[in-house]
N, C-alpha and C positions, 0 to 999 in steps of 0.2 A: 549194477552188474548185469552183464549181457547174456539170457538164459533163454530156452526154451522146456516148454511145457505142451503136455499135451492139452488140448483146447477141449472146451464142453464138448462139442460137437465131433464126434469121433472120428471123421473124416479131416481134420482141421487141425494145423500145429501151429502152434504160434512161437514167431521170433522177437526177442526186445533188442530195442539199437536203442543206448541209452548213456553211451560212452565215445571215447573222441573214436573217430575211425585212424587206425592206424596201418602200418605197413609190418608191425611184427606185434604182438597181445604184450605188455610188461604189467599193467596191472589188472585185476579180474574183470572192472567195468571196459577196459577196452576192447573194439571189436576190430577185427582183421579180416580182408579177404580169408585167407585159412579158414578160421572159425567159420566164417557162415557158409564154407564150402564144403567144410567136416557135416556142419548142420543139414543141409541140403540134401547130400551124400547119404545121410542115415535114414533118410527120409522111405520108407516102403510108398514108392507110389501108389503101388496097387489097393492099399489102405487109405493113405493119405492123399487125399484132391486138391485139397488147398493150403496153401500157406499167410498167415497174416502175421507182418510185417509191423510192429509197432516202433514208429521210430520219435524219439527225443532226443535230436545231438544237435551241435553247434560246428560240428564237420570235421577235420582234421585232413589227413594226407589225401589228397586230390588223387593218386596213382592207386594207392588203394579204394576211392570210392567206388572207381569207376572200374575196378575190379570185382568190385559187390555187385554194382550195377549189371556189369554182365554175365554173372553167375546167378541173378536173379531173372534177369530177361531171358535167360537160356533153362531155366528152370523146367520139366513139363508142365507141372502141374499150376493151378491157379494158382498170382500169387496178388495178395493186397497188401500197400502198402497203407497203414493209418499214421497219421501224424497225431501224438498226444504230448504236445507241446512243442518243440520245434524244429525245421528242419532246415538247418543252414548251411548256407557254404556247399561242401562236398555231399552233405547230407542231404540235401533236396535234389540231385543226380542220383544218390541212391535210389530213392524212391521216385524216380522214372524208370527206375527196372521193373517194377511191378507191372502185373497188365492193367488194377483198379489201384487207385489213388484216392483216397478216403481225408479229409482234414477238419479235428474234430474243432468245436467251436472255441475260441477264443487262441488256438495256436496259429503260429506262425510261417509259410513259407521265405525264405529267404535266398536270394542269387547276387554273387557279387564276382568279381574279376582273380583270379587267381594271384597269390601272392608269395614271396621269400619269407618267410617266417623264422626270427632268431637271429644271433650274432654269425656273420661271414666275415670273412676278411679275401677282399677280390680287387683285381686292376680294373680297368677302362673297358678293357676287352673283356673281363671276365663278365663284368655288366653287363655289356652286350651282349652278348650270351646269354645270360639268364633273361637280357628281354626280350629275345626272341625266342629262348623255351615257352616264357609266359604267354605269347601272344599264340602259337603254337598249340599250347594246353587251353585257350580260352578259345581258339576254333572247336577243338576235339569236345568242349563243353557246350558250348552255341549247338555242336551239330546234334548232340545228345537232347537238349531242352529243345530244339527243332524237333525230333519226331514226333512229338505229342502239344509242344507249344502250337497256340492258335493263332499268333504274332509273327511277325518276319522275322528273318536271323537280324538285320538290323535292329530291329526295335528290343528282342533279347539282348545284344549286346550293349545296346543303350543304357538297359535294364540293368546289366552288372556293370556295369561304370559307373549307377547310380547309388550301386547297394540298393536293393528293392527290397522290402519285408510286406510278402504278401498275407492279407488276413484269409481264411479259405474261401469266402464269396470271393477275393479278388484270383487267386489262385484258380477257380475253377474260371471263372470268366476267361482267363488269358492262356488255359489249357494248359497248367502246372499241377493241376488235381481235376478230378471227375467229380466229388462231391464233399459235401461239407456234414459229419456227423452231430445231431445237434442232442443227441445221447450222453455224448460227452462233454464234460467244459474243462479246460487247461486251467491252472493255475498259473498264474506271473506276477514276479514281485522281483523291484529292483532295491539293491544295497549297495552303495561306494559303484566299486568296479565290477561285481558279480551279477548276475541275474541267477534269478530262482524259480525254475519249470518244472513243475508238478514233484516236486522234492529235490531233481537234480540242481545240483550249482554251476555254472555257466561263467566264463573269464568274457565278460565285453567287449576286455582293453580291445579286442582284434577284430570291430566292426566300429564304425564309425556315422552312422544312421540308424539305429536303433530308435523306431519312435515311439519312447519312453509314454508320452506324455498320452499318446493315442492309445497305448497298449492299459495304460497306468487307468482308463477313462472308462474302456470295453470292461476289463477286468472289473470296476467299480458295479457296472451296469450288470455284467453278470451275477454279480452276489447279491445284488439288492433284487432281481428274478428272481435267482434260485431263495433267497428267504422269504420274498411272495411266494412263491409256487409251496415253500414248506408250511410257511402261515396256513396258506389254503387248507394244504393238505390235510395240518393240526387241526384246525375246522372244524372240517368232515368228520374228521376223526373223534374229537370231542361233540361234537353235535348227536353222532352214532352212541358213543357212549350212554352220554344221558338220553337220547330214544329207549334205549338198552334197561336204564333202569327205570323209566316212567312205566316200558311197559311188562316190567317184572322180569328183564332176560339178563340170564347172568354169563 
């Protein structure tokens, strides 16, 4: 569900994008232009300086993204976007609205070509039509991941021809994120046709490079870290204990 809260830090609100982006809200996880302009809106500058930005979606309506997008870039105040699990499709436009771009470790940037989603019933001409809206919407995208992309608009569009899922070292390299939070680590786990991102459920069917088997590896690599790191840490901690009672300290 998509909420904001006030953040530790007093100056600092935080927004969650954690549902499809859509062009009208129907169920409470969805987010809408509206909504994060209502959000925005409420926002007391003169208190509030920054905004962070946590996003986990797999994208939805392009016309709405890119209306979040620019209600975020037109924001005054700071805003960061963080990725804590994934940001695809329309959702990685989102979060080039931000001025800082943040991607916490083990989540994924994602860029792919825009598409018709859903049953139509169209002629020859109607086709036509819709491929040159697409090709149309895939400039107006190219030019968006151009003001911060480090790549050519060629080699971005290459990139969504290919469906690209960037890891955040690769995202910051090709100047789709500033940096990689290593504070954080994402969960991922795949089942049938769904994927599973830090508790959200995710519909696959509608990407077709997903790299399962790379993602399935890092993920493996991260849990066996983080139970070293807590090994360690148990230790310490047991080691402290019994120091604690050798030398009479309760």
């Amino acid at each position: 569900m998509p909420i904001t809260f006030e953040n530790k830090k007093s100056d600092t609100q935080d927004i969650l994008i954690s549902g499809l982006i859509v062009g009208e809200k129907v169920w409470d996880e969805d987010v809408s232009p509206k909504w994060i302009k209502d959000q925005l809106d409420s926002i007391d500058t003169k208190k509030i300086k920054n905004v962070d930005v946590y996003i986990n979606s797999d994208g939805g309506s392009v016309f709405a993204g890119i209306a979040i997008y620019s209600f975020l870039k037109s924001f005054a105040g700071n805003t960061r976007a963080i990725v804590t699990g994934v940001a695809a499709s329309i959702a990685s436009v989102v979060m080039q609205g931000c001025k800082e771009r943040v991607v916490s470790i083990g989540s994924r940037v994602m860029i792919h070509n825009p598409a018709i989603v859903g049953y139509i019933m169209a002629t020859a001409a109607d086709l036509k039509k819709f491929a040159e809206q697409l090709d149309m919407t895939k400039d107006d995208i190219i030019d968006i991941y151009s003001t911060r992309a480090s790549v050519s608009k060629e080699k971005v569009s290459e990139m969504m021809d290919a469906e690209t899922w960037m890891s955040g070292k690769d995202a910051v390299e090709l100047g789709f994120a500033d940096s990689v939070d290593s504070g954080m680590i994402t969960n991922m786990a795949f089942n049938g046709d769904l994927m599973f991102v830090n508790g959200i459920n995710m519909d696959k069917r509608g990407f077709k490079n997903i790299p399962v088997d790379a993602i399935t590896e890092e993920q493996e690599r991260l849990k066996a870290e983080a139970q070293v790191k807590n090994g360690h840490i148990e230790h310490i901690i047991g080691h402290m204990s019994m120091r604690s009672k050798l030398l009479g300290v309760k």
